[in-house]
N, C-alpha and C positions, 0 to 999 in steps of 0.2 A: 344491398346486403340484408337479407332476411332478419339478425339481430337486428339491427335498426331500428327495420319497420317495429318489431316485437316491443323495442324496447318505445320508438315513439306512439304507439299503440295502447301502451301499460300506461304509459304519459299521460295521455288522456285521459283514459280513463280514471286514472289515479286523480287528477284535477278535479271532472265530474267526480267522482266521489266526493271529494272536499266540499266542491260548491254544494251538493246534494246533502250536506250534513253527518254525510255516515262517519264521520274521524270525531269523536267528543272527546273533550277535554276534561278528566279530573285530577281533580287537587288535593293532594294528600297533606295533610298538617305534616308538618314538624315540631312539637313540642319538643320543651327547657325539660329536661326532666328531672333538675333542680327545683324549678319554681313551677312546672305542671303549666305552664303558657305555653302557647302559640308563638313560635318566632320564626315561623315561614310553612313554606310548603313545595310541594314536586309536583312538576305539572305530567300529567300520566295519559298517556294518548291511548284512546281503545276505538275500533272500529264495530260499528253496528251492523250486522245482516240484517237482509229484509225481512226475518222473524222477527225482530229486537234485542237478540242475543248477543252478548258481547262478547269479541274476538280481542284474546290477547296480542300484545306487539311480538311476541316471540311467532305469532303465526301469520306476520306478513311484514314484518322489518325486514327479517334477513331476504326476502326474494328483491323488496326494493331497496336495499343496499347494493345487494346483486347487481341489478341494472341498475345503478348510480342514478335514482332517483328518489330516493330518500329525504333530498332537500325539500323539495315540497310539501312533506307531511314534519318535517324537523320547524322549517321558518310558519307555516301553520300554525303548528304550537306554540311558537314564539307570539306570533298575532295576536291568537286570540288568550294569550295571559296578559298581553300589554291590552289588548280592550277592555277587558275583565278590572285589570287594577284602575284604568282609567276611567271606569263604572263606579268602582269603589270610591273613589276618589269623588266623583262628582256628586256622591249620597253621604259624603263627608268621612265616610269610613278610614279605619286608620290604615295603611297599606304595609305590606310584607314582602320580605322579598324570596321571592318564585325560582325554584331550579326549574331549568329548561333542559333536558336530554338532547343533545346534539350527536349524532353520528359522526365516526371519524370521518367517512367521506365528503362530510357537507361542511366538519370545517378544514379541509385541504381544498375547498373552491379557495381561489384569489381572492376574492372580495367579498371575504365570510363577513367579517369584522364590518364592514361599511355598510351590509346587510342589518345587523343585528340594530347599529346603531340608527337607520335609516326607519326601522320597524318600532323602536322605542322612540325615537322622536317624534315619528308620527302621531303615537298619543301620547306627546309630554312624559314618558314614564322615568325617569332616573336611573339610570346604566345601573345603579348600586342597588338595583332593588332585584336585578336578574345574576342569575347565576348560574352561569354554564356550566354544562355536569355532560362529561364524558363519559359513556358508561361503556361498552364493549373494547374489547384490546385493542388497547392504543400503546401497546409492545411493539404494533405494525407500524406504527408510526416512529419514524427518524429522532433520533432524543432531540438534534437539533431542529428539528419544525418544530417538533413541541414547544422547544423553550422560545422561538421568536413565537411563535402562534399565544402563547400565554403572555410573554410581554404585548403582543397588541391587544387581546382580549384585557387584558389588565389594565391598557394606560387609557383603552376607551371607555370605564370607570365599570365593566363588569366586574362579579367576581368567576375564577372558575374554579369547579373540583373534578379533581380525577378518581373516578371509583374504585378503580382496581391499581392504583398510582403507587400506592406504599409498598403493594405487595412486589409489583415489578420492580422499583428501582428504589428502594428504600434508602440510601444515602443522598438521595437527589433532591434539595428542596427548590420550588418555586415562587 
């Protein structure tokens, strides 16, 4: 089937890019804007062309959401904020806790949740210091996945937020 190959094709390539460096990570503070600190940050994925010019996520999420390959540049992100704090951490630095943007498609895999917690274990990093952050309409999502998908994201000691959460189902708390 011609999709397939396309799509195990994009796979590829979308992997070499990762290993090649093109997917950087930055981190957006979060400041108290009561007391003007620092109490976390968003981890913000940008892809590099071979000029050096950087490509927003709105100009190559949606094609690998499309072909249900998004996971790889989502758990990425997740990586490389848990090797990052786990850097911090070994130059004594005091650590924060990191929202991580996840696609609705990447957490309706089965074994999101063992994922996550398999990737922070790896470097030590403390489920409470990551924060899963939903961000495109997750309206498409079953209210009931939702709410077991949040009870497991929750009792594996993340925390999560949903972006657009209030506006969709405002009597719904989680």
């Amino acid at each position: 089937h011609g999709n397939l190959s396309y799509r195990a094709d994009m796979t590829v390539k979308l992997l070499a890019a990762i290993k090649e460096g093109e997917y950087l990570i930055h981190l957006q503070p979060k400041v108290n804007l009561k007391t003007m600190e620092v109490c976390g940050a968003e981890a913000l994925v940008r892809k590099q062309d071979a000029t050096g010019k950087l490509i927003m996520p709105s100009r190559f999420v949606p094609l690998l959401e499309e072909e249900s390959i998004i996971r790889h540049i989502d758990l990425y992100v997740l990586e490389r904020v848990c090797q990052l704090l786990s850097e911090w951490e070994s130059k004594g630095h005091e650590l924060i806790p990191v929202s991580v943007n996840l696609s609705r498609i990447t957490l309706m895999e089965d074994d999101i949740v063992e994922k996550l917690v398999a990737t922070c274990d790896k470097y030590g990093i403390p489920h409470e210091l990551i924060d899963i952050e939903v961000t495109e309409s997750i309206s498409k999502m079953e209210i009931s996945t939702l709410i077991s998908l949040s009870k497991s994201i929750k009792s594996a000691g993340f925390t999560l937020s949903l972006d657009d959460f209030g506006s969709q189902y405002p009597d719904f708390a989680i």
